[in-house]
SEROSE-860938 format. One record per residue (C-alpha): x, y, z. Coordinates in steps of 0.05 Angstrom, whole numbers. Layout:
<pt px="X" py="Y" pz="Z"/>
...
***
This chain:
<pt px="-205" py="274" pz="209"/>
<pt px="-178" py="342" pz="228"/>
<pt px="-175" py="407" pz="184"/>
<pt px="-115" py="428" pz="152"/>
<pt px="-73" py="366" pz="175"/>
<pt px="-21" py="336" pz="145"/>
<pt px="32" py="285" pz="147"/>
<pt px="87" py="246" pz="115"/>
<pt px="86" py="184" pz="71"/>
<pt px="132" py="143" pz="84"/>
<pt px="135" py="54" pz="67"/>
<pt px="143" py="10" pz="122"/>
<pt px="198" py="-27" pz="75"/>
<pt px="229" py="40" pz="62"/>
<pt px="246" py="42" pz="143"/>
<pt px="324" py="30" pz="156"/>
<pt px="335" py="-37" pz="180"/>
<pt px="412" py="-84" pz="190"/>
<pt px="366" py="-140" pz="173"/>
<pt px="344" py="-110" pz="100"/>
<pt px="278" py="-77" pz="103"/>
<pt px="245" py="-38" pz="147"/>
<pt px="196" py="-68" pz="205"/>
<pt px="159" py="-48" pz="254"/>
<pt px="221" py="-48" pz="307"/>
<pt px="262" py="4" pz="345"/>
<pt px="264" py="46" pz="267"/>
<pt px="197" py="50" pz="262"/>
<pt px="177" py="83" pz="338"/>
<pt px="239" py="129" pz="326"/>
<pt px="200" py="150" pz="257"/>
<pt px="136" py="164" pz="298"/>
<pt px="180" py="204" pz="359"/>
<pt px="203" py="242" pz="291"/>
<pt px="132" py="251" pz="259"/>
<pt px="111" py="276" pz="336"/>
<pt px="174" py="330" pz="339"/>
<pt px="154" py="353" pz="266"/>
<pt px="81" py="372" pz="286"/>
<pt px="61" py="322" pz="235"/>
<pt px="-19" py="283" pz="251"/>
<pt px="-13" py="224" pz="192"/>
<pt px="37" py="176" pz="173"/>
<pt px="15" py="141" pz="108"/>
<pt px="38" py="85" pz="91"/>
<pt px="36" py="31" pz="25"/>
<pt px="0" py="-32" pz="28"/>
<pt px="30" py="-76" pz="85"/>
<pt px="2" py="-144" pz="40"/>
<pt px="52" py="-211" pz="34"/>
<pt px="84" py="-195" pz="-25"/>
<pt px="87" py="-242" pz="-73"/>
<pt px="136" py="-244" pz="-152"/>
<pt px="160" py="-176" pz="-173"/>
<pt px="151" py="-152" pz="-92"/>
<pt px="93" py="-107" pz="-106"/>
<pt px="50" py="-88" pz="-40"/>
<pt px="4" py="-84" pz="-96"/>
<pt px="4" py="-151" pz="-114"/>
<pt px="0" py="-194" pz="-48"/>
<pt px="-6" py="-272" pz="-34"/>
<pt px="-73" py="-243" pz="7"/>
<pt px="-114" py="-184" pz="14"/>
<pt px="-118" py="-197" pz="91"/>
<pt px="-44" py="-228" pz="107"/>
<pt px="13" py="-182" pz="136"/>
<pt px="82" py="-179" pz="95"/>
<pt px="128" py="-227" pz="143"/>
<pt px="181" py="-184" pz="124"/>
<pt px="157" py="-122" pz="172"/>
<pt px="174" py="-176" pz="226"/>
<pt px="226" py="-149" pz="264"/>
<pt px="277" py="-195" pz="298"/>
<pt px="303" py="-156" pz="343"/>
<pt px="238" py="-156" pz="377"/>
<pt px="237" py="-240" pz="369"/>
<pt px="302" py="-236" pz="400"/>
<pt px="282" py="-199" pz="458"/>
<pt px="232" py="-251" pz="462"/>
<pt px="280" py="-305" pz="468"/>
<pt px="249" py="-336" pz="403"/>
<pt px="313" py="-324" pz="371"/>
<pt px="386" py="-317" pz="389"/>
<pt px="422" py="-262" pz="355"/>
<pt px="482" py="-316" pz="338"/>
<pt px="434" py="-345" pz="291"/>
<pt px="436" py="-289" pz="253"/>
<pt px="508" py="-266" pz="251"/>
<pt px="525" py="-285" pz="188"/>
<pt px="460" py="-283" pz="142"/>
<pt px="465" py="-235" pz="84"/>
<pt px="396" py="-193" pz="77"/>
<pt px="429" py="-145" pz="31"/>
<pt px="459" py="-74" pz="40"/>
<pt px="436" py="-8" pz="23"/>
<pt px="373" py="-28" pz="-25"/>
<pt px="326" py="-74" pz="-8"/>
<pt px="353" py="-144" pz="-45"/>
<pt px="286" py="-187" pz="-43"/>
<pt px="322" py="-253" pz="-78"/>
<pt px="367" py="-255" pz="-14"/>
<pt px="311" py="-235" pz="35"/>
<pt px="271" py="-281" pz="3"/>
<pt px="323" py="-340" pz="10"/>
<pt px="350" py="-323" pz="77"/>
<pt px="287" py="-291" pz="119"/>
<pt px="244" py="-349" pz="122"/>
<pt px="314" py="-388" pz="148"/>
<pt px="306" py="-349" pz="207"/>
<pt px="232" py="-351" pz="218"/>
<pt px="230" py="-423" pz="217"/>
<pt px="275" py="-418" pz="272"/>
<pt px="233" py="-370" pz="309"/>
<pt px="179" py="-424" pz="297"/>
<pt px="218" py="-482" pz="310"/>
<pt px="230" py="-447" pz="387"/>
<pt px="157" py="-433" pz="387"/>
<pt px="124" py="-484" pz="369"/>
<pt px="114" py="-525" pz="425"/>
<pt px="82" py="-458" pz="459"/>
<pt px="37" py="-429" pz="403"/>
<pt px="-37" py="-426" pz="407"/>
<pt px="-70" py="-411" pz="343"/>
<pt px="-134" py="-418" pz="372"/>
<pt px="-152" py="-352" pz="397"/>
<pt px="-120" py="-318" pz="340"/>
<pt px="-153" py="-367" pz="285"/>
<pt px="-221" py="-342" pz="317"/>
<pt px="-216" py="-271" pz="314"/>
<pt px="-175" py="-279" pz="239"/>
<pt px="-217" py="-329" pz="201"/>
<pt px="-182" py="-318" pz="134"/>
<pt px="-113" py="-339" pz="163"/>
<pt px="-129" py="-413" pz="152"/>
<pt px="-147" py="-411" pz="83"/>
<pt px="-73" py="-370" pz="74"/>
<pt px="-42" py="-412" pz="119"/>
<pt px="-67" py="-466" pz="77"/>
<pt px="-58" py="-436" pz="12"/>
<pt px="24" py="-415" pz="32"/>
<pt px="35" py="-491" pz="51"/>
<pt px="6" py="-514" pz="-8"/>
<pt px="41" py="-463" pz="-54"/>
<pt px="110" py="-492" pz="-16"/>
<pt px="94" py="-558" pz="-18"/>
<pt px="79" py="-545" pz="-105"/>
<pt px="141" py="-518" pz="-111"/>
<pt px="118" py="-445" pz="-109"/>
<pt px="72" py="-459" pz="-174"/>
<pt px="16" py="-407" pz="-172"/>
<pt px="-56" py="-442" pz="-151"/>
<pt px="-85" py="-454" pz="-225"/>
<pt px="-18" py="-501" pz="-241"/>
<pt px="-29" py="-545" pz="-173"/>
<pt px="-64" py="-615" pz="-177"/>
<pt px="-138" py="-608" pz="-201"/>
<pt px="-167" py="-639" pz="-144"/>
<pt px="-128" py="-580" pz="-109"/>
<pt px="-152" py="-534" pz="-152"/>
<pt px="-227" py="-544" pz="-139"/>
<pt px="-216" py="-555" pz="-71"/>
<pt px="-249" py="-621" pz="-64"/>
<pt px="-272" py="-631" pz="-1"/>
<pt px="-224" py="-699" pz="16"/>
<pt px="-168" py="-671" pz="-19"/>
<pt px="-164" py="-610" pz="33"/>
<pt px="-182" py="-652" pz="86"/>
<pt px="-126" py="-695" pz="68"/>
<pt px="-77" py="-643" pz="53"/>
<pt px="-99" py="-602" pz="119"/>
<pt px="-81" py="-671" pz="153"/>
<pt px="-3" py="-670" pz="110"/>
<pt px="10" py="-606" pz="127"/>
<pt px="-1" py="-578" pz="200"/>
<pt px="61" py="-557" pz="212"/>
<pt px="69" py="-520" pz="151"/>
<pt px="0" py="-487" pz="160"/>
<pt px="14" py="-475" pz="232"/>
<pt px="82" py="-438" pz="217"/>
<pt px="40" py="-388" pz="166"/>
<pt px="-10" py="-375" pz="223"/>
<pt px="54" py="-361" pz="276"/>
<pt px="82" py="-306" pz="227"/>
<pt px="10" py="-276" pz="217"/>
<pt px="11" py="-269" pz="291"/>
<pt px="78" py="-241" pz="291"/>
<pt px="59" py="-192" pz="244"/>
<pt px="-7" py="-167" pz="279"/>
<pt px="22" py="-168" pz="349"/>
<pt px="74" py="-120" pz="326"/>
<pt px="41" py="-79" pz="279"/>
<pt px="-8" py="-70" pz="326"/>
<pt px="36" py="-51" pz="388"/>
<pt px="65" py="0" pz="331"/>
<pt px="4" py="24" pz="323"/>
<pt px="-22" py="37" pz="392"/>
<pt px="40" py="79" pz="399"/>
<pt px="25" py="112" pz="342"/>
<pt px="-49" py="137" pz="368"/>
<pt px="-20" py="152" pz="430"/>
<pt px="34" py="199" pz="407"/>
<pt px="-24" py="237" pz="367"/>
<pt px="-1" py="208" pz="294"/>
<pt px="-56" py="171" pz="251"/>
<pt px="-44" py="119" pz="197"/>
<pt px="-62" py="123" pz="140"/>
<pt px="-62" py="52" pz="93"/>
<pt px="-76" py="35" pz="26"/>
<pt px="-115" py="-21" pz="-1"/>
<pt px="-99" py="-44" pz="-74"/>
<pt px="-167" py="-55" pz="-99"/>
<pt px="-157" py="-118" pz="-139"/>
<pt px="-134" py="-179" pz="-111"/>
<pt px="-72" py="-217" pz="-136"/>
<pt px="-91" py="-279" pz="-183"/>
<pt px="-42" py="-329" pz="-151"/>
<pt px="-75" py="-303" pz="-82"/>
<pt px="-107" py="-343" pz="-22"/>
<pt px="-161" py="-300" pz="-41"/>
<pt px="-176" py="-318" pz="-114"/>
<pt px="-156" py="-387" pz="-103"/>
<pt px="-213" py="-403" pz="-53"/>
<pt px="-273" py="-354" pz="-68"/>
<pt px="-265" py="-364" pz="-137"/>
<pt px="-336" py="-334" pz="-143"/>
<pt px="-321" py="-259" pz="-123"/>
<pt px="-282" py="-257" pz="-193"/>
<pt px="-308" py="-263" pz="-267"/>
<pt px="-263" py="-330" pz="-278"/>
<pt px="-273" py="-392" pz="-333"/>
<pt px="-294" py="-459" pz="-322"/>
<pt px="-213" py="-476" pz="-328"/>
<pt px="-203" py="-432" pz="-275"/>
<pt px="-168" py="-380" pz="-300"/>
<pt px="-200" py="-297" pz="-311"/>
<pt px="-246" py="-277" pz="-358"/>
<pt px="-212" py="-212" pz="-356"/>
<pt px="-166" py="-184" pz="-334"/>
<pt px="-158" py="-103" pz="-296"/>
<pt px="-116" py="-49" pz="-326"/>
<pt px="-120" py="23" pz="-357"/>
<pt px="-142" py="39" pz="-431"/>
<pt px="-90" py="79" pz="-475"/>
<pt px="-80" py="148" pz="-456"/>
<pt px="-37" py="206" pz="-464"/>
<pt px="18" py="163" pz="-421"/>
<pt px="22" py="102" pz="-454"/>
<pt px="0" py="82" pz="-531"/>
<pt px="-18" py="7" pz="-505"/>
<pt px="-55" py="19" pz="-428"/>
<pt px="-29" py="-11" pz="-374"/>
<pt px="-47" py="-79" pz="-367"/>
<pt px="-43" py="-105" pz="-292"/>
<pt px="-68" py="-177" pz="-297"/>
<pt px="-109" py="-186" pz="-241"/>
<pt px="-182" py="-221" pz="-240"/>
<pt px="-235" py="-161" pz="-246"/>
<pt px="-294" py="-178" pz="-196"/>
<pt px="-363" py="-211" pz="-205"/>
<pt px="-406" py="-145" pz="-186"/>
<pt px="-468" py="-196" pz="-198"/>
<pt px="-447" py="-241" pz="-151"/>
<pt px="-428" py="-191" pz="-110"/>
<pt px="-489" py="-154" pz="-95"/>
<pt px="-519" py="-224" pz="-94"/>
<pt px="-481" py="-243" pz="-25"/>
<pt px="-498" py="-160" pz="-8"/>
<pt px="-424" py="-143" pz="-16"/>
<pt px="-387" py="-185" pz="40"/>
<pt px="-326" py="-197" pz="12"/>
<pt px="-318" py="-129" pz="-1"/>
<pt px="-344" py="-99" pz="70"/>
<pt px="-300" py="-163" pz="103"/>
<pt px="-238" py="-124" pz="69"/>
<pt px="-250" py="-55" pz="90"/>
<pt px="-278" py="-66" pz="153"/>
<pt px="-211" py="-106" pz="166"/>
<pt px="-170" py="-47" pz="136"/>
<pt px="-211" py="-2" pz="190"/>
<pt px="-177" py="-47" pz="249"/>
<pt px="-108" py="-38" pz="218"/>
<pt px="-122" py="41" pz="191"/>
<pt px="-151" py="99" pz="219"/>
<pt px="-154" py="125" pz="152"/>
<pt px="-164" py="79" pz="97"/>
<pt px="-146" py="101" pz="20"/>
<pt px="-175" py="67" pz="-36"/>
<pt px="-127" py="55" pz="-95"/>
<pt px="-162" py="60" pz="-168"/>
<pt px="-219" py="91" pz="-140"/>
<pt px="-257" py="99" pz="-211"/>
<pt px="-261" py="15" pz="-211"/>
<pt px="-316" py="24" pz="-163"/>
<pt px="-362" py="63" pz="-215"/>
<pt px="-336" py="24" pz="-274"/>
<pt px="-266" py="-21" pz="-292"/>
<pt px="-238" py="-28" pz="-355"/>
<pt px="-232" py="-105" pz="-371"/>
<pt px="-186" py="-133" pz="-416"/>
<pt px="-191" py="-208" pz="-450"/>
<pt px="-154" py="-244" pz="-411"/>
<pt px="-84" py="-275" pz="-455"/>
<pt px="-82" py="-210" pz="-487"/>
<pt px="-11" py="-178" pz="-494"/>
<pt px="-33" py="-102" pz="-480"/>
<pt px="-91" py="-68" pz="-458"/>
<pt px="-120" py="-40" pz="-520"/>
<pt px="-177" py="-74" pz="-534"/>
<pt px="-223" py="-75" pz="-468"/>
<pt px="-285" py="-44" pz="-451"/>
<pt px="-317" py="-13" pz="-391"/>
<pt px="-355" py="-57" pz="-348"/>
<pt px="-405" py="-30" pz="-295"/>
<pt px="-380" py="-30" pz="-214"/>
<pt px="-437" py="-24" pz="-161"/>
<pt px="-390" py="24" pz="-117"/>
<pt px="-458" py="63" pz="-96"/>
<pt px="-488" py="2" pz="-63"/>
<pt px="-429" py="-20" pz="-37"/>
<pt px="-410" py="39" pz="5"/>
<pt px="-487" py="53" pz="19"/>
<pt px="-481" py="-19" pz="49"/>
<pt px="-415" py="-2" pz="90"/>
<pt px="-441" py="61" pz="117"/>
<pt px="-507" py="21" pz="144"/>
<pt px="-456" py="-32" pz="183"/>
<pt px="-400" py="9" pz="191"/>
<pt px="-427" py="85" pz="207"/>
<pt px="-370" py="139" pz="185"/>
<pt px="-325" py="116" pz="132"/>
<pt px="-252" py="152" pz="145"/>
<pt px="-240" py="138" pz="73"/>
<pt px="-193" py="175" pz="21"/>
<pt px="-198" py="152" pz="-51"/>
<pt px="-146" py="157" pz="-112"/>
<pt px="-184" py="191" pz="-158"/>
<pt px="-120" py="208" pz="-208"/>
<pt px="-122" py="202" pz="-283"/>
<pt px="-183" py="203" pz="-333"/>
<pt px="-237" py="215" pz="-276"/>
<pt px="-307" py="222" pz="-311"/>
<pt px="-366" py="259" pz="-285"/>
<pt px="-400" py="196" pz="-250"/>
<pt px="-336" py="180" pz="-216"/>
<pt px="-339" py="248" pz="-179"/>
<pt px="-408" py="244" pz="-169"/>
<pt px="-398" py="178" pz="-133"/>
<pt px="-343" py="207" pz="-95"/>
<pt px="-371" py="267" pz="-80"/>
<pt px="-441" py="233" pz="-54"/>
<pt px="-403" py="206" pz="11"/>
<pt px="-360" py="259" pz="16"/>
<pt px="-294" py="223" pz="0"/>
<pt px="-237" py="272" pz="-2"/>
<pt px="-195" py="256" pz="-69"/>
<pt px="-126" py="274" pz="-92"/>
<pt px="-87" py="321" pz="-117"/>
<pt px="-18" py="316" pz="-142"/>
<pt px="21" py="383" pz="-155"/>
<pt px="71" py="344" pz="-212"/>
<pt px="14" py="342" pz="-256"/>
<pt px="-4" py="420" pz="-254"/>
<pt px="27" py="450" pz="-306"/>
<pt px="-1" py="431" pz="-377"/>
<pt px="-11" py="505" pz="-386"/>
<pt px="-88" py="501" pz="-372"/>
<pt px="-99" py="546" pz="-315"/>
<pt px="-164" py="505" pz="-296"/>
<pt px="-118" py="444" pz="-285"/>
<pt px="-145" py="416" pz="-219"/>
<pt px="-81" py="397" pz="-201"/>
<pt px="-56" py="469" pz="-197"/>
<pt px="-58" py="488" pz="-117"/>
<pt px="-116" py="550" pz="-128"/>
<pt px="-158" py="505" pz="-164"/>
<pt px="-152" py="445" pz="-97"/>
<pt px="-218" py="434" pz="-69"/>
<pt px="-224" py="440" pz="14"/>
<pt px="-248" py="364" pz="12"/>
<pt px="-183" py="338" pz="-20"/>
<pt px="-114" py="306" pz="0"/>
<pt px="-52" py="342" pz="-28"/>
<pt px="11" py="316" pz="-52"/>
<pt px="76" py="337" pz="-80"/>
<pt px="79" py="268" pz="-110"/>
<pt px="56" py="196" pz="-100"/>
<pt px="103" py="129" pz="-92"/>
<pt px="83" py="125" pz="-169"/>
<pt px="115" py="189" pz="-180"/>
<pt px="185" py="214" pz="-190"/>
<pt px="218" py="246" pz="-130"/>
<pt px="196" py="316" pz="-127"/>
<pt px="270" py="335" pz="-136"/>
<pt px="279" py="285" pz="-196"/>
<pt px="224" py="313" pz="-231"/>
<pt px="242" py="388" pz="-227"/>
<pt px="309" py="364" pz="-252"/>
<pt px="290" py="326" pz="-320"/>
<pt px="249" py="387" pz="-338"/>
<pt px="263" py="427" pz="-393"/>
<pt px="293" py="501" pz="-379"/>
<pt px="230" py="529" pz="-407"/>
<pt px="181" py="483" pz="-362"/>
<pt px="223" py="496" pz="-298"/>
<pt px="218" py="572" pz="-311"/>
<pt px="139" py="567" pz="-324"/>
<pt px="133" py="524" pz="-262"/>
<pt px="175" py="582" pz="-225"/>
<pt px="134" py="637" pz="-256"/>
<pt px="75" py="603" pz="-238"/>
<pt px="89" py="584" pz="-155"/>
<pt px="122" py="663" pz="-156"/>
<pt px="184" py="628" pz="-131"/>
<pt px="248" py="672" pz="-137"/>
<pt px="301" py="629" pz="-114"/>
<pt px="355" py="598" pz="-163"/>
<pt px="386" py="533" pz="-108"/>
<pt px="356" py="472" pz="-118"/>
<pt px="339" py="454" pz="-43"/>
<pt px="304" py="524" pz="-37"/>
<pt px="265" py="513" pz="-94"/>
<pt px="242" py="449" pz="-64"/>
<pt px="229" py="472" pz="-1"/>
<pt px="182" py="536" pz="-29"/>
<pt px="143" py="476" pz="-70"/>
<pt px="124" py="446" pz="-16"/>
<pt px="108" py="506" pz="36"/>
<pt px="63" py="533" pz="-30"/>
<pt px="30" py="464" pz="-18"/>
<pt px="26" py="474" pz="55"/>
<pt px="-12" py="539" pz="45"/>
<pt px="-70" py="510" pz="2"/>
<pt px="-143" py="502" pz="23"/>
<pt px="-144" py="424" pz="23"/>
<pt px="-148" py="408" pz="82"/>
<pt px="-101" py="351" pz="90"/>
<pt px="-30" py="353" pz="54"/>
<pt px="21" py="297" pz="50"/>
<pt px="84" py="308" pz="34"/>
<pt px="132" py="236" pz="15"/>
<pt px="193" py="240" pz="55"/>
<pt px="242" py="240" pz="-2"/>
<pt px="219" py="311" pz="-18"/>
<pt px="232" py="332" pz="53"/>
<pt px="302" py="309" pz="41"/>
<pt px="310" py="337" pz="-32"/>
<pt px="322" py="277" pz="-49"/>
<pt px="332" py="255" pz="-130"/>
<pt px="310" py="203" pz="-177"/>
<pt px="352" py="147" pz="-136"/>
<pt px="300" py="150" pz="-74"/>
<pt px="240" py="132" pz="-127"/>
<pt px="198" py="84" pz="-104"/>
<pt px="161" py="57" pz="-155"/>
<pt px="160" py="69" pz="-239"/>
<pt px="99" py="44" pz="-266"/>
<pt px="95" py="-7" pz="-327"/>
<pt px="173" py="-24" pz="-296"/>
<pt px="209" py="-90" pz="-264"/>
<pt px="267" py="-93" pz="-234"/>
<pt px="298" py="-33" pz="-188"/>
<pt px="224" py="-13" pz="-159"/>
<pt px="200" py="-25" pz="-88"/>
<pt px="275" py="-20" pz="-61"/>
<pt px="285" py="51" pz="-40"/>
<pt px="314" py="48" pz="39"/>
<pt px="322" py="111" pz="83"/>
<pt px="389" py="125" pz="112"/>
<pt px="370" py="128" pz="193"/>
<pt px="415" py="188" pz="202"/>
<pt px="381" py="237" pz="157"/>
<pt px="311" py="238" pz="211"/>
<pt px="352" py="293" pz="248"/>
<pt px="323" py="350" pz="308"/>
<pt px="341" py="403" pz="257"/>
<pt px="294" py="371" pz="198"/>
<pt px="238" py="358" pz="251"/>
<pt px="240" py="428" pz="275"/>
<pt px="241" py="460" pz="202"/>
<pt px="174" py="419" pz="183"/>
<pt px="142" py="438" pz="252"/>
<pt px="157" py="514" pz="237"/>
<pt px="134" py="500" pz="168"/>
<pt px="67" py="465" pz="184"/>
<pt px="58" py="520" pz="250"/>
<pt px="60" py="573" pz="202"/>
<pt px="14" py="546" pz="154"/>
<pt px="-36" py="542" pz="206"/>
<pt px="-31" py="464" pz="201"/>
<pt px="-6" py="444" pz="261"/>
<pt px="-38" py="390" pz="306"/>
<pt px="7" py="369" pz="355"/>
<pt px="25" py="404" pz="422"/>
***
């Protein structure tokens, strides 16, 4: 990594698309052209995982598998794996991303892809250098062929994976597993044909790995071992947050918390499988929920909020001691946000992982607040917000007038328009000692509440924010390049 970088964060789904969310098509070079023109080194991105119920990137089918949504047909179509006829009159929604009618009327369309493809498709080569993909391509036919039933409701013999049952069902379902492969090799081919132009345009990517694993996942399903589960199959315990200052009841996520015993048993493969992978796909890798490497809180699994857990003991030290060994330097960035004790740092800081630091949660009145740009360290990450966050803009605005005069008092900022005040938030960011800083494109834009991407402990409208194509203008390029030039940030000739 560079000094005093930065970048823009921007979701792959968030890209404009006709075909309802964003891929890795003609949008998503014109983003990087735009990243180049601003000056900007990283684009960072959210988790590009096959979503699975409530359309997380959080919460994917696999920990390895690409979303086939980021498949863009225009490229398949070029391809002559598609016509564009076919697709005429298919309804993938409008403005926001509408995931019941992608989800009913995208795979339509792959099939067809397949069904022109078939008859030419090698998964061999591809198999060999992805050896997770048959398990998911497995795991996806099966899930189909049970009526989309998550793993731990299938047939038992299915469910411990007896050896003649998979054989059998392997045998039943070729096709099936065969069309999950083809879209997995979709999704790689043009991801990585994104990325290469990417690297060679001078912009880094940065991705984000979700540090649990989904329980109705290929993964859980078939190395039921990595994860503290029951002898019916189902968690132990389950991951969230304890009560805090935020919320009186946690945050309980649901997913299977890991096996650290068995983990350090099998010297941490699963775990250096997963990052390793992520370091094909990444040039920078964040880790989400960093402190669950030091320690996770565990909730009984069944229970209705996450009050009564208790800390259970991660081996993140051996883990990343164990990386390092295989893998050499680790281009890592960890989430460190939130209740962050003293061991957590210490891990941190003992492989010199640069952390985070979000400017919206500066101003408690404590003027040691690490979150407060003077206090940033040079090893850190800066952000005006996160895709957990509100908008920069839609959090000045549900201020109080008191608050928003403190915050002004504070950041010496004189002006009285909104966009201005936006704009001197983030050039105060741009002028801090961390050496990288991030800024989410919505605050670029001044954009409010409505371009959210994501309210925690929510269902329902998250996940859906879309860019309009025509706001990535010259003018908006040039004002970030001046703005990260005269910050002594710039990168890019």
């Amino acid at each position: 990594m560079l000094n005093r970088s930065s970048g823009i964060l921007l979701p792959v789904f968030s890209l404009p698309s006709k075909y309802g969310i964003g891929t890795f098509g003609k949008k998503a070079y014109e983003f990087v052209d735009f990243l180049r023109l601003a000056g900007q080194k990283y684009w960072q991105i959210l988790p590009l995982g096959h979503t699975s119920y409530g359309d997380s990137p959080y919460s994917p089918f696999s920990v390895f598998g690409g979303n086939p949504y980021f498949i863009d047909l225009e490229i398949l179509i070029e391809e002559g794996l598609l016509e564009e006829s076919f697709l005429e009159n298919i309804d993938f929604g409008n403005e926001r991303i509408d995931y019941k009618k992608l989800f009913e009327n995208r795979y339509l369309v792959l099939r067809k892809a397949w069904e022109n493809a078939r008859n030419s498709f090698d998964i061999d080569n591809f198999v060999i250098e992805n050896p997770w993909v048959e398990n998911y391509g497995l795991f996806m036919a099966l899930k189909y062929k049970n009526k989309q039933l998550p793993w731990y409701k299938w047939d038992e013999k299915l469910i411990d994976k007896e050896k003649n049952e998979i054989y059998y069902a392997k045998k039943d379902l070729e096709d099936e597993i065969r069309f999950w492969i083809f879209l997995q090799h979709l999704f790689f081919k043009q991801y990585f044909k994104l990325k290469e132009y990417a690297n060679n345009n001078g912009i880094s990517i940065i991705g984000d790995i979700p540090i649990y694993a989904a329980l109705d996942s290929a993964d859980v399903w078939w190395d039921r071992d990595v994860f503290l589960m029951d002898e019916d199959n189902l968690p132990k315990f389950v991951a969230g947050v304890p009560p805090d200052d935020f919320s009186e009841e946690g945050q309980l996520w649901g997913n299977p918390v890991f096996d650290w015993e068995y983990l350090k048993k099998t010297e941490y493969e699963w775990w250096i499988n997963r990052i390793n992978f992520s370091f094909k796909l990444y040039d920078v890798v964040r880790l989400d929920h960093f402190r669950g490497f030091d320690e996770f809180w565990a909730v009984p699994y069944g229970s209705e909020n996450a009050i009564k857990g208790k800390w259970m003991k991660a081996y993140g030290k051996e883990l990343f001691n164990k990386l390092r060994e295989k893998s050499g330097k680790l281009n890592i960035i960890v989430e460190d946000l939130g209740i962050i004790t003293d061991s957590v740092t210490k891990l941190k800081n003992e492989f010199s992982f640069p952390g985070m630091k979000v400017l919206q949660f500066a101003f408690d009145g404590n003027p040691n607040n690490p979150y407060l740009p003077e206090n940033y360290e040079e090893n850190s990450v800066a952000y005006t917000g996160t895709h957990d966050n509100d908008t920069l803009r839609g959090w000045y605005e549900k201020l109080d007038n008191y608050t928003r005069e403190y915050i002004l008092k504070s950041l010496n900022i004189k002006e009285k328009n909104i966009d201005d005040i936006i704009f001197n938030i983030i050039k105060i960011l741009f002028n801090n000692k961390a050496k990288w800083c991030i800024i989410p494109l919505q605050d670029f834009l001044s954009l409010g509440e409505k371009a959210r991407i994501n309210t925690p402990s929510t269902v329902g409208s998250n996940w859906q924010w879309r860019l309009n194509g025509s706001v990535l203008s010259e003018k908006l390029a040039v004002e970030i390049r001046a703005l990260t030039k005269e910050s002594r940030r710039m990168t890019l000739g």
